[in-house]
Backbone as a printed PyTorch tensor [residue, N CA C, xyz], in Angstrom:
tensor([[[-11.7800, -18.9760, -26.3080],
         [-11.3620, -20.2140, -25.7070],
         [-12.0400, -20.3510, -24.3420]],

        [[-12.5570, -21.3050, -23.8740],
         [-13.2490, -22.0410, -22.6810],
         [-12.4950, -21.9150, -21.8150]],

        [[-12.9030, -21.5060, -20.4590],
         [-11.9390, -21.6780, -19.3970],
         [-12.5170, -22.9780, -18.6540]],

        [[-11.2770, -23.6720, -18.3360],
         [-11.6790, -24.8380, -17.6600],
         [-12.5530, -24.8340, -16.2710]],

        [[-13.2230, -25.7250, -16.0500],
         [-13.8590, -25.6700, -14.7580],
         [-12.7190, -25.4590, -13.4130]],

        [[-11.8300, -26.0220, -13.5270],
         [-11.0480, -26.2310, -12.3010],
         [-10.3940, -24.5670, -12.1380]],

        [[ -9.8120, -23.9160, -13.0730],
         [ -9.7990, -22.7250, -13.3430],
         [-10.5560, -21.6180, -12.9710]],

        [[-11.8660, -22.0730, -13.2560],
         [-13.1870, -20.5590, -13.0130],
         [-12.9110, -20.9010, -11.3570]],

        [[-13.0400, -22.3400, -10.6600],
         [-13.1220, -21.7960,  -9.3970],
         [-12.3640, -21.9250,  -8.8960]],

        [[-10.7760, -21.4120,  -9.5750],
         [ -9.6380, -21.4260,  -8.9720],
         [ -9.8610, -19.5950,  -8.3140]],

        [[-10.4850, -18.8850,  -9.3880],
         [-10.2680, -17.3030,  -9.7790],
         [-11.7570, -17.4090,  -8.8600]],

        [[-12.8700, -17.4000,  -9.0270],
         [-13.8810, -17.9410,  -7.4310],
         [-13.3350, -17.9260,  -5.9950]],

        [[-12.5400, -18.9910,  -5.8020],
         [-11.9560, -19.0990,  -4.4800],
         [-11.1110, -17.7830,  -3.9700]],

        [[-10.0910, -17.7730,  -5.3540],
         [ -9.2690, -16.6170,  -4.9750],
         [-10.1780, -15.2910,  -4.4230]],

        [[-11.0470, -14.4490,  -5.5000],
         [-11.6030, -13.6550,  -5.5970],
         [-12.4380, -13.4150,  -3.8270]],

        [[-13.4380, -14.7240,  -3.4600],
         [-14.1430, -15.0330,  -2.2140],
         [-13.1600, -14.7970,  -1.4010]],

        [[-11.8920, -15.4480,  -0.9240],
         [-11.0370, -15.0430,   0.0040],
         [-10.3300, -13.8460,   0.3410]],

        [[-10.5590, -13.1830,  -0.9900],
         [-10.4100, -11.5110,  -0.9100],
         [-11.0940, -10.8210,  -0.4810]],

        [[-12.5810, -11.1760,  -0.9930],
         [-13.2230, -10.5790,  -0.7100],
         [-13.9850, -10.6030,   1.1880]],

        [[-13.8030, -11.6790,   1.7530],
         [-13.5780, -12.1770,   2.9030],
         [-12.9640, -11.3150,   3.6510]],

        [[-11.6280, -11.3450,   3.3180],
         [ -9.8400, -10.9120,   4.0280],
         [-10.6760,  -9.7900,   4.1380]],

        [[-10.8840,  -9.0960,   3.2190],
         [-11.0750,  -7.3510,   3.1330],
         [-12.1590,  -7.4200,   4.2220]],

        [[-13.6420,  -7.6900,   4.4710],
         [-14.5390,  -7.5590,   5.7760],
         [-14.3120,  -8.1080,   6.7110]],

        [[-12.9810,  -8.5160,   6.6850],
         [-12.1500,  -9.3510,   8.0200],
         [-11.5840,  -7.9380,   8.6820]],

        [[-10.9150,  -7.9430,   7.7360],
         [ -9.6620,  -6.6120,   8.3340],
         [-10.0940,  -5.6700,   8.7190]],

        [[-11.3430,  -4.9320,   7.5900],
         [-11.9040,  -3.9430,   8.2590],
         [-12.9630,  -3.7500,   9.4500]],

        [[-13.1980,  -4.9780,   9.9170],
         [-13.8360,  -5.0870,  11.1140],
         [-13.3480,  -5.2980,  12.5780]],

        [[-11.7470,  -6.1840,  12.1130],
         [-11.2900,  -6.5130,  13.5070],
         [ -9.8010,  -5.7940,  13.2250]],

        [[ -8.7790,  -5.7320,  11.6790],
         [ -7.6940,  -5.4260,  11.7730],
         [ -6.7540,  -6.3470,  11.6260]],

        [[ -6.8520,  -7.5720,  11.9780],
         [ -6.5820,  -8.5930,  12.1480],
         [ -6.6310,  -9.9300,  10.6390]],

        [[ -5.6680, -10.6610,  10.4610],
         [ -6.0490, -11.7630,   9.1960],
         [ -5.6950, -12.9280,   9.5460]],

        [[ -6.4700, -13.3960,   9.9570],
         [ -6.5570, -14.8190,  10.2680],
         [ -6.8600, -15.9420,   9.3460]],

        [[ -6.2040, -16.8900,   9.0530],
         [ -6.1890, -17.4860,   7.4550],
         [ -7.7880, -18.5570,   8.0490]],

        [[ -7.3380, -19.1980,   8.6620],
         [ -8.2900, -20.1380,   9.8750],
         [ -9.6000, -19.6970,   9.1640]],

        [[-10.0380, -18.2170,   9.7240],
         [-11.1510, -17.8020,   9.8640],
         [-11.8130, -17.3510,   8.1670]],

        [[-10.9330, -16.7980,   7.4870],
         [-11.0760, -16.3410,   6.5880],
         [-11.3350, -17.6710,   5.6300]],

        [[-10.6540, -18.9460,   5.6750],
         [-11.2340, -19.7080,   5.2810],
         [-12.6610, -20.4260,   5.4860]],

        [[-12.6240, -20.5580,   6.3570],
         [-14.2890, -21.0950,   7.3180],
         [-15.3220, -19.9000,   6.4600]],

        [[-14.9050, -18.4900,   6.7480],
         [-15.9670, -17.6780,   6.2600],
         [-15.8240, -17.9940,   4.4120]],

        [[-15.0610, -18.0620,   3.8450],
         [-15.1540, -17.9770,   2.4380],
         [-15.1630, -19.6890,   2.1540]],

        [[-15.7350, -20.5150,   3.0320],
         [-16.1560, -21.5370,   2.4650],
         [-15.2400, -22.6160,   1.9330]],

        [[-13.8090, -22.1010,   2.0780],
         [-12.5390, -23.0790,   1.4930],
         [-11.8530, -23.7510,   2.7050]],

        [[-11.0400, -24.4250,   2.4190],
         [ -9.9550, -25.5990,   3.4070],
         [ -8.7820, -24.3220,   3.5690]],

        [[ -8.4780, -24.0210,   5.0290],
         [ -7.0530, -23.1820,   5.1990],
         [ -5.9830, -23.6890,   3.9070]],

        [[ -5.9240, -24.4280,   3.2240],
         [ -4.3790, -24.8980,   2.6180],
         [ -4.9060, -23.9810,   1.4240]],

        [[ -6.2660, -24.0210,   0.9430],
         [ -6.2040, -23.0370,  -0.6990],
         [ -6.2380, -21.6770,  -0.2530]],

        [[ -6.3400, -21.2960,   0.9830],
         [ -6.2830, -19.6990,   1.3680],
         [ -4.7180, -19.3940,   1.7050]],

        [[ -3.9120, -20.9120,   1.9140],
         [ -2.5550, -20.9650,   1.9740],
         [ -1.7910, -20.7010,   0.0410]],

        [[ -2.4180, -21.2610,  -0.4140],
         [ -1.5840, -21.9570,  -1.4720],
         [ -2.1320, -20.1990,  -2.3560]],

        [[ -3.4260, -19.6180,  -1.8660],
         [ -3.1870, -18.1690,  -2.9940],
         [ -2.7030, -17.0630,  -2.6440]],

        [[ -2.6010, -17.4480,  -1.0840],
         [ -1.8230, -16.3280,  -0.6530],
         [ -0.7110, -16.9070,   0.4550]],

        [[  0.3300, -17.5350,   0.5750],
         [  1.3790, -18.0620,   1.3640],
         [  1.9010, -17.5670,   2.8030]],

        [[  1.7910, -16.2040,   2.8640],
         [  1.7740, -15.3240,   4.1750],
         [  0.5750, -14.3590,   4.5340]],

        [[  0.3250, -13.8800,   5.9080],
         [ -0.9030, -12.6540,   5.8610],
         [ -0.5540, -11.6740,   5.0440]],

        [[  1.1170, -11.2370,   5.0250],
         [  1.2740,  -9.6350,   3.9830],
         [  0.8750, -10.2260,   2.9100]],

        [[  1.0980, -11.3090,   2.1290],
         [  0.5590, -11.6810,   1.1460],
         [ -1.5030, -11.7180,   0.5650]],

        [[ -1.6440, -11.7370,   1.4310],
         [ -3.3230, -11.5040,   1.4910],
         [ -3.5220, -10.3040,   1.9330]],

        [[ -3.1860,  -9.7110,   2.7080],
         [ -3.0580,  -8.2260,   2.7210],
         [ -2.6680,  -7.4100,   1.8770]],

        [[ -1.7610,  -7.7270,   1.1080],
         [ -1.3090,  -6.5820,   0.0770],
         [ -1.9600,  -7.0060,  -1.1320]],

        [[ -3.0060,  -7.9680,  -1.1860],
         [ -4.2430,  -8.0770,  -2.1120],
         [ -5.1680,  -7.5880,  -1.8190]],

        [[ -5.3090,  -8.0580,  -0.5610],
         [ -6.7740,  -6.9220,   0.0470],
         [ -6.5070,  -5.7880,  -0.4870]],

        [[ -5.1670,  -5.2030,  -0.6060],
         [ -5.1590,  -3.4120,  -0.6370],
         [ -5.0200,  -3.4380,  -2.3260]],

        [[ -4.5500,  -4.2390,  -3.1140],
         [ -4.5480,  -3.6350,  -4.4200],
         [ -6.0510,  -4.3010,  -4.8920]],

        [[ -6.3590,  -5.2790,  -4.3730],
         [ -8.2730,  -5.3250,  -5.4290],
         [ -8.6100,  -3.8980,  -4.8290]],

        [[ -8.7240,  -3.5960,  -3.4330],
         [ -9.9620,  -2.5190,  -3.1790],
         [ -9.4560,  -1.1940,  -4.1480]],

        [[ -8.4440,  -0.6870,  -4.4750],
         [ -7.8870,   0.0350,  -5.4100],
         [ -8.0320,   0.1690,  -6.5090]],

        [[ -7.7260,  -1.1450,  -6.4170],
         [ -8.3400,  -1.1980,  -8.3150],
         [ -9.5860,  -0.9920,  -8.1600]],

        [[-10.9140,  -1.6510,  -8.0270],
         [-11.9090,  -1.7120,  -7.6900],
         [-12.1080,   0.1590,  -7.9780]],

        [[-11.4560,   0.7430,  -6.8820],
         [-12.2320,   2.5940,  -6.7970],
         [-12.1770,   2.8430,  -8.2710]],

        [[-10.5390,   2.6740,  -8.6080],
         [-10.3910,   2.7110, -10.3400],
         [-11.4040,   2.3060, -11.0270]],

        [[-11.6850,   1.3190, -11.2960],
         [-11.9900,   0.7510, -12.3560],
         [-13.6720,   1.1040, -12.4680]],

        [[-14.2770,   1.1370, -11.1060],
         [-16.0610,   1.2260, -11.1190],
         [-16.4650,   3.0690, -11.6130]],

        [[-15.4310,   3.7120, -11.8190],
         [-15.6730,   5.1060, -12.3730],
         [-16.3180,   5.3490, -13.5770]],

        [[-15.6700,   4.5240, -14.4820],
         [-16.1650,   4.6790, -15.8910],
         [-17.6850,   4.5670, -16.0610]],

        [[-18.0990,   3.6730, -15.2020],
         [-19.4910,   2.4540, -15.1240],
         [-20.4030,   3.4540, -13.9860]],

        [[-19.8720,   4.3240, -13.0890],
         [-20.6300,   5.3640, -12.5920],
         [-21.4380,   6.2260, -13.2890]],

        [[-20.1170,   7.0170, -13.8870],
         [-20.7950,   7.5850, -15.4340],
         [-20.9940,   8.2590, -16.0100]],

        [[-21.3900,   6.4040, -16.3060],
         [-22.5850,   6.0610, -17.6620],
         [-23.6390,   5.8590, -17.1680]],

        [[-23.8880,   5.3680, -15.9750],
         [-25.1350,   4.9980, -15.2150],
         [-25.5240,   6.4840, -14.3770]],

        [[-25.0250,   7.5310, -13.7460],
         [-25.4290,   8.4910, -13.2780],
         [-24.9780,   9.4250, -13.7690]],

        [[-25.3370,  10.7390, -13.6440],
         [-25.3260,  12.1310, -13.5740],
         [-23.8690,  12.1340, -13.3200]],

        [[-23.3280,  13.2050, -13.1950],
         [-21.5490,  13.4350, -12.4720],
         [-22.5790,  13.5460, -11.4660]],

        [[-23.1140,  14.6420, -10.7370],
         [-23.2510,  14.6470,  -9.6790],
         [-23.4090,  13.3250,  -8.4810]],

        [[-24.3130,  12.2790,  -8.8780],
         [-24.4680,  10.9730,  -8.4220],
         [-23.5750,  10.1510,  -8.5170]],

        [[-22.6150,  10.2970,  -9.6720],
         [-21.6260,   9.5510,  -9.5440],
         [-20.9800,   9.7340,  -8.8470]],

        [[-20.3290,  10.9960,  -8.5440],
         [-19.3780,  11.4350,  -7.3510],
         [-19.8960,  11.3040,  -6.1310]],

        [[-21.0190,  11.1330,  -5.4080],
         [-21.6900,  10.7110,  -4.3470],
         [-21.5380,   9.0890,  -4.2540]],

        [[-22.1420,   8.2070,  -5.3650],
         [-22.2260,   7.0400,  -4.8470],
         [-20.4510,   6.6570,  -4.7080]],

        [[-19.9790,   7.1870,  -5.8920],
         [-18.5990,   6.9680,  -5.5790],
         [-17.9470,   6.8990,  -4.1540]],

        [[-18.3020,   8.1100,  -3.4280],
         [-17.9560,   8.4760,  -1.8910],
         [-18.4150,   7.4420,  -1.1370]],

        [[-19.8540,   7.4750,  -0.9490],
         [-20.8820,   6.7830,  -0.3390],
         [-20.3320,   5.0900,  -0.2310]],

        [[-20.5450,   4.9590,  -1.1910],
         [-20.7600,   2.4560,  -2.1910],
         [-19.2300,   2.5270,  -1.8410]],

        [[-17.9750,   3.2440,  -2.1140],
         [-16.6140,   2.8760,  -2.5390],
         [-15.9620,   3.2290,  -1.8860]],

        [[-15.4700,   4.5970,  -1.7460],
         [-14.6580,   4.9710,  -1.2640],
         [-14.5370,   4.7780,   0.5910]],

        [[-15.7340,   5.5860,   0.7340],
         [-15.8370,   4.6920,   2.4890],
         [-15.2610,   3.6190,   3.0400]],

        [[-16.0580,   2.7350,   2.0590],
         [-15.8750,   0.8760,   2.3320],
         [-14.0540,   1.0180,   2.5030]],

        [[-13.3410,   1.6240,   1.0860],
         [-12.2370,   1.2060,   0.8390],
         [-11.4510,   2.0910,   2.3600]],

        [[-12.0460,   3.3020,   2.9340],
         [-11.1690,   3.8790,   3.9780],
         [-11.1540,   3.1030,   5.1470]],

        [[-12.3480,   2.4330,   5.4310],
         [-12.3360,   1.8790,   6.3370],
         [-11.7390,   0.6100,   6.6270]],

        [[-11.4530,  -0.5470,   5.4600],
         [-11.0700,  -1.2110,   5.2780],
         [ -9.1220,  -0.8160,   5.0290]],

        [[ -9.1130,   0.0310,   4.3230],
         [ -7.1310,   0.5990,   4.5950],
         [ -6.9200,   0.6660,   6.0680]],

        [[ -7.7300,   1.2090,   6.6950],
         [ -7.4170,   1.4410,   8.3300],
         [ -7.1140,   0.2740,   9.0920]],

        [[ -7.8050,  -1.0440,   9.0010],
         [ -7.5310,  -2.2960,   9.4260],
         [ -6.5090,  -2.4660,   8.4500]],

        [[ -5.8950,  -2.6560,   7.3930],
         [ -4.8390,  -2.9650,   6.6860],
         [ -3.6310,  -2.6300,   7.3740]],

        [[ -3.7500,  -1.0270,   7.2790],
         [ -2.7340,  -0.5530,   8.0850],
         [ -2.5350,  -1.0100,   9.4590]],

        [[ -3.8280,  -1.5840,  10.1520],
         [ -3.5050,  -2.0130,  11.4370],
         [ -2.3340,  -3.4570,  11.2570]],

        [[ -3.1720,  -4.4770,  10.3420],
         [ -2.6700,  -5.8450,   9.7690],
         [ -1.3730,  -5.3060,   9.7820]],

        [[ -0.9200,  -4.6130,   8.6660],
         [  0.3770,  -4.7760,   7.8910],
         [  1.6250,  -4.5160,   9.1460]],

        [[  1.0410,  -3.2760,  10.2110],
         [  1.7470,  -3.2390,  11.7460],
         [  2.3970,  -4.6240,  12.0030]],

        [[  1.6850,  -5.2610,  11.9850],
         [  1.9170,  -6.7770,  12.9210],
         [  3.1170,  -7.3400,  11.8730]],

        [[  3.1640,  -6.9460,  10.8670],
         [  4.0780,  -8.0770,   9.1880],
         [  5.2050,  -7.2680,   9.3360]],

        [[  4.8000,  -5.6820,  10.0800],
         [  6.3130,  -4.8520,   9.9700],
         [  6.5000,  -4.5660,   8.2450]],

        [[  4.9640,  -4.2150,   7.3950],
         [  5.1580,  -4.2630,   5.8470],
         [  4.2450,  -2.4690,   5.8380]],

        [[  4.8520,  -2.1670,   4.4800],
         [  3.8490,  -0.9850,   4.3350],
         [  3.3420,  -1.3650,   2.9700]],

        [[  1.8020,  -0.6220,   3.5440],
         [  0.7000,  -0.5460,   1.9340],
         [  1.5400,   0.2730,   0.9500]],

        [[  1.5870,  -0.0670,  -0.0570],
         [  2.0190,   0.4950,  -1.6440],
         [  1.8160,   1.8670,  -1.7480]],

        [[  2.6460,   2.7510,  -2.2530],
         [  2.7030,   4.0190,  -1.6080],
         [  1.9900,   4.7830,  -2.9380]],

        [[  1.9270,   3.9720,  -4.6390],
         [  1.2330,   4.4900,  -5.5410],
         [ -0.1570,   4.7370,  -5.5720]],

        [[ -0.6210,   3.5700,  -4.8230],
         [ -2.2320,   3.7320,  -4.3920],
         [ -3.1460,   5.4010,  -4.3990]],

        [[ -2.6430,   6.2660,  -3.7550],
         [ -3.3040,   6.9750,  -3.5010],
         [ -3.1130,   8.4810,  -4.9120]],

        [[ -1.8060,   8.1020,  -6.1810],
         [ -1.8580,   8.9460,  -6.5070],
         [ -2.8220,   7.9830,  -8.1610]],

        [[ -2.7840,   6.8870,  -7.8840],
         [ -4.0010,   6.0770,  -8.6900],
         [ -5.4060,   6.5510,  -8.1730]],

        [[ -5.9450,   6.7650,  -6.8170],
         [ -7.0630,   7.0880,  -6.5590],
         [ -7.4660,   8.5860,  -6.9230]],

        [[ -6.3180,   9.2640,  -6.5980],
         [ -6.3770,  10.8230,  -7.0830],
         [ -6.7530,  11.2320,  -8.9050]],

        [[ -6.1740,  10.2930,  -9.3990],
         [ -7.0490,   9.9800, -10.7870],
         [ -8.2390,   9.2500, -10.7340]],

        [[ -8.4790,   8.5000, -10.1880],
         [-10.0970,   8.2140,  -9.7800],
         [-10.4500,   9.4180,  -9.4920]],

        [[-10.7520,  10.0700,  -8.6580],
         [-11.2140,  11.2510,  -8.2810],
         [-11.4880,  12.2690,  -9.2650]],

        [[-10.6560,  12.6290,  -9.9030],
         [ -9.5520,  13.3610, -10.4760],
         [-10.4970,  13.2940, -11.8270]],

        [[-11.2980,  12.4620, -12.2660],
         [-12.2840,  12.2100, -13.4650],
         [-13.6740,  12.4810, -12.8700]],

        [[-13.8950,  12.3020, -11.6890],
         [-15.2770,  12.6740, -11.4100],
         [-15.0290,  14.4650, -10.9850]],

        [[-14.1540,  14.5870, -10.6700],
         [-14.2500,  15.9810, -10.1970],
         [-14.5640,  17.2470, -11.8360]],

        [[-13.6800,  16.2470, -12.4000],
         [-13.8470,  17.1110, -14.0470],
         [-15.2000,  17.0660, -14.7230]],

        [[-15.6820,  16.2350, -14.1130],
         [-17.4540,  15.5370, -14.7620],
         [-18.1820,  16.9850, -14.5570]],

        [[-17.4090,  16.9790, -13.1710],
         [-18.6940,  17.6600, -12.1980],
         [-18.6370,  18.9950, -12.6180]],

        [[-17.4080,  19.5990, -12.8020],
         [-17.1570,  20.8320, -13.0490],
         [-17.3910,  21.4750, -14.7560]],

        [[-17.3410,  20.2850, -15.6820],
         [-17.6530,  20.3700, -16.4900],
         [-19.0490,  20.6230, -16.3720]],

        [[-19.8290,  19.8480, -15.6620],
         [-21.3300,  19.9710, -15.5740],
         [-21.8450,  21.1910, -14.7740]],

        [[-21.0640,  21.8390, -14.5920],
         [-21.2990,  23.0910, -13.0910],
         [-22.0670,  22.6840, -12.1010]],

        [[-21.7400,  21.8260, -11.7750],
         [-22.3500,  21.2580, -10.3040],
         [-21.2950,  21.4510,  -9.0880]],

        [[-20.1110,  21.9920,  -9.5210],
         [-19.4830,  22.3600,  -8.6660],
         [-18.3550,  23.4960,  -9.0420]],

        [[-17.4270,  24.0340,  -8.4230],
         [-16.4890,  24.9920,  -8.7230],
         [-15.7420,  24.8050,  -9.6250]],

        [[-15.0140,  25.5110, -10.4250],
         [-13.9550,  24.9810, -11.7350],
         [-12.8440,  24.7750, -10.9710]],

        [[-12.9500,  25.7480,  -9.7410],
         [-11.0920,  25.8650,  -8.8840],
         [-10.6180,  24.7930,  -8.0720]],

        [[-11.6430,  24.3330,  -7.8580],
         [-11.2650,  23.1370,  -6.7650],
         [-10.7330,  22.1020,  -7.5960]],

        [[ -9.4440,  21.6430,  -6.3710],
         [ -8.3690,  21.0160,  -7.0290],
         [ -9.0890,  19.3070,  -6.5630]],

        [[ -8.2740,  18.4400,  -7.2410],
         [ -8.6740,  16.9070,  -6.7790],
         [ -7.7130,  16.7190,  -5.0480]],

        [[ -7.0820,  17.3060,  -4.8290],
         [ -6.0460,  16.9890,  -4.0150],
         [ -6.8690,  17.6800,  -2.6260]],

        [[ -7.6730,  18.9160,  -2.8380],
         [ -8.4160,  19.4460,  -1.7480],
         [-10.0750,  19.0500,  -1.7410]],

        [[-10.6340,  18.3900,  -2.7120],
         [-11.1340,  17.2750,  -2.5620],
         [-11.3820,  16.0300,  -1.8720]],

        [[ -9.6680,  15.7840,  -1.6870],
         [ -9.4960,  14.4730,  -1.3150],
         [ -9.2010,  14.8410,   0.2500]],

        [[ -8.9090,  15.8280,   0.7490],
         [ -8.0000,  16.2500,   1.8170],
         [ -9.5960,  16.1520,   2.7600]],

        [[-10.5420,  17.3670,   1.7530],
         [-12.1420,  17.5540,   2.5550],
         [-12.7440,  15.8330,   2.8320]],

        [[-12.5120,  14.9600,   2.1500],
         [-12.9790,  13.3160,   2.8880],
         [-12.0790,  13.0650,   3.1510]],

        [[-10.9400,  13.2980,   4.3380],
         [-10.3570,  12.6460,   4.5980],
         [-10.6270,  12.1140,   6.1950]],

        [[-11.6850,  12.7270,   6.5690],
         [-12.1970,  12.5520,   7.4770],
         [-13.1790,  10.8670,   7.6080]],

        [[-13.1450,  10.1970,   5.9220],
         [-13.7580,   9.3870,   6.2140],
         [-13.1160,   7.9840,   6.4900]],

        [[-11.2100,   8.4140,   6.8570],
         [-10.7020,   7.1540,   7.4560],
         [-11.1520,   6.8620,   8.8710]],

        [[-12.0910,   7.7710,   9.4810],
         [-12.2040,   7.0370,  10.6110],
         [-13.5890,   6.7770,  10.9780]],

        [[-14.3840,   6.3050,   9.8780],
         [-15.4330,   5.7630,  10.0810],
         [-15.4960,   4.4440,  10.6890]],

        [[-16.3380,   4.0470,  11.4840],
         [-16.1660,   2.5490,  12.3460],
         [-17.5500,   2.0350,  11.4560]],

        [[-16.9310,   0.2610,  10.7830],
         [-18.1240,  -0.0670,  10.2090],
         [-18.9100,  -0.7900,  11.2850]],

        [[-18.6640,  -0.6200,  12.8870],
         [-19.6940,  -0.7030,  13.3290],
         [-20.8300,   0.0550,  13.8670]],

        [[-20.4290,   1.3580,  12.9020],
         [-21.3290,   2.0640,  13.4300],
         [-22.3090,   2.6600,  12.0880]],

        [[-22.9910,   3.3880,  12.0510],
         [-23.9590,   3.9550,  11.0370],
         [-23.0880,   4.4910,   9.8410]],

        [[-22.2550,   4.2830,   9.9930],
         [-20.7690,   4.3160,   8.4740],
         [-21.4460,   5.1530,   7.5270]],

        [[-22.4350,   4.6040,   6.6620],
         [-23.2070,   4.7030,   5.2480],
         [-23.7860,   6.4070,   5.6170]],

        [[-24.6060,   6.5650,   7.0240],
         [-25.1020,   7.7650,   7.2420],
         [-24.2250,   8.8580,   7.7080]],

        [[-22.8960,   8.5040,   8.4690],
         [-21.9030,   9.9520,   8.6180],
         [-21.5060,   9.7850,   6.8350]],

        [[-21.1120,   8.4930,   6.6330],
         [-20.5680,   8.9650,   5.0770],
         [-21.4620,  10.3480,   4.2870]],

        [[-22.7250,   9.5370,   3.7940],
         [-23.5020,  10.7060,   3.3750],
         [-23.2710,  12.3470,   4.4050]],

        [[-23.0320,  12.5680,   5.6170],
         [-23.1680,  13.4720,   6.1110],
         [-21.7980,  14.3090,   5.8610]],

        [[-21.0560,  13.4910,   5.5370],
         [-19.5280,  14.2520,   5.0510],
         [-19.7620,  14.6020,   3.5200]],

        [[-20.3420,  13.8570,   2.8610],
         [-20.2220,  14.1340,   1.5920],
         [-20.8500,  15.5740,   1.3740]],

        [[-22.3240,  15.7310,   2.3560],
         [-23.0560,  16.7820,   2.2230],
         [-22.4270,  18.0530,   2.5880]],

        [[-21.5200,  17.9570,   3.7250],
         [-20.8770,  18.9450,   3.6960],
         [-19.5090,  19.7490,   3.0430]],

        [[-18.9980,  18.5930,   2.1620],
         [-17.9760,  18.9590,   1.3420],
         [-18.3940,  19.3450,   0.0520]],

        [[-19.9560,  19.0300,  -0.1000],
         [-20.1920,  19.2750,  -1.8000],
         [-20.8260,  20.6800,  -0.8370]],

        [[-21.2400,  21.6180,  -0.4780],
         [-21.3800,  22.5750,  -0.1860],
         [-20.4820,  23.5520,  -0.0760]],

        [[-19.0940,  22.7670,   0.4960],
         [-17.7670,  23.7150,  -0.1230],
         [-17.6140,  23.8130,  -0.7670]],

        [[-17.9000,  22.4140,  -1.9330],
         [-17.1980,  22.5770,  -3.2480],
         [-18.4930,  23.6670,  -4.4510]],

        [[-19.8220,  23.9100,  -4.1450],
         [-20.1220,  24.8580,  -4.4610],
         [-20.3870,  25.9370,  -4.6930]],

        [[-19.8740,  26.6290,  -3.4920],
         [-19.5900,  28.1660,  -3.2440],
         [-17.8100,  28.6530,  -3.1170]],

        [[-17.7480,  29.7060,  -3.2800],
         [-16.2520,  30.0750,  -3.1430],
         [-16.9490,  30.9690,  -2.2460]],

        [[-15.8410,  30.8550,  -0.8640],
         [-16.0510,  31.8520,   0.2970],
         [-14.9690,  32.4230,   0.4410]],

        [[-15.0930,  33.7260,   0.7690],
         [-13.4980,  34.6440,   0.7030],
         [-13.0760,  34.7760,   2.4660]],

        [[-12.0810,  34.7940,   2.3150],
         [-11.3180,  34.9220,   4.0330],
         [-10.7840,  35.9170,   4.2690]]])
């Protein structure tokens, strides 16, 4: 069945203003409907009418970028190695998404709301499939858990995307896949 025109760029608009909100927040922290409209090209009332309050556009910002880590795993791959997948994964996704939670969390301060507390044990299954890729593939340790995985980038919530983001990212990744290939005794 055809989706109507008025429809495709109902799910367009929506989608653009998300996608907006999200390089809003993670740059200033802040959601300004005003602005977020001007940048995504719509009239404030349809950035009103898909999302009615900021927690309301905020707590979309936080479940697309979520879904999003979810869902682009499968499609990693198939297109890369485990090893590459679990890199671009870090690198393209996960970054973007830490840096962007950090302004959320700043946003949601101001609403007096908290981000969804399932999020992170959904990402831990994201993870949680590339880590098995990898280990299946011996590109990394069998012992390492997803949870100390996740703990070793956790350093990448405080990347500033105004700064060289993409290159500490890679520089964290390099040093956690070096843990994750040797076992060192204490």
């Amino acid at each position: 069945m055809p989706v109507s025109p008025r429809r495709a760029d109902t799910r367009r608009n929506h989608e653009r203003i998300l996608a907006v909100a999200a390089e809003t927040v993670s740059r200033s922290g802040d959601v300004s409907f005003n602005a977020v409209a001007k940048e995504a090209g719509v009239g404030v009332g349809t950035v009103y009418r898909h999302f009615p309050t900021p927690e309301a556009l905020i707590l979309a910002v936080y479940e697309r970028e979520v879904r999003h880590l979810i869902e682009i795993v499968p499609d990693l791959l198939d297109h890369h190695s485990p090893e590459q997948a679990l890199r671009v994964w870090i690198v393209d996704h996960l970054a973007h998404y830490m840096m962007t939670k950090r302004g959320l969390a700043n946003a949601l301060r101001t609403t007096r709301s908290e981000l969804p507390t399932q999020a992170y044990s959904r990402m831990l299954a994201a993870l949680d499939i590339l880590r098995k890729a990898n280990a299946e593939a011996g590109t990394i340790r069998p012992d390492l858990t997803t949870e100390t995985l996740m703990r070793g980038l956790g350093g990448l919530f405080f990347l500033s995307p105004d700064g060289n983001w993409k290159a500490e990212t890679e520089g964290v990744v390099d040093l956690v896949w070096h843990g994750m290939g040797m076992r060192i005794e204490l």
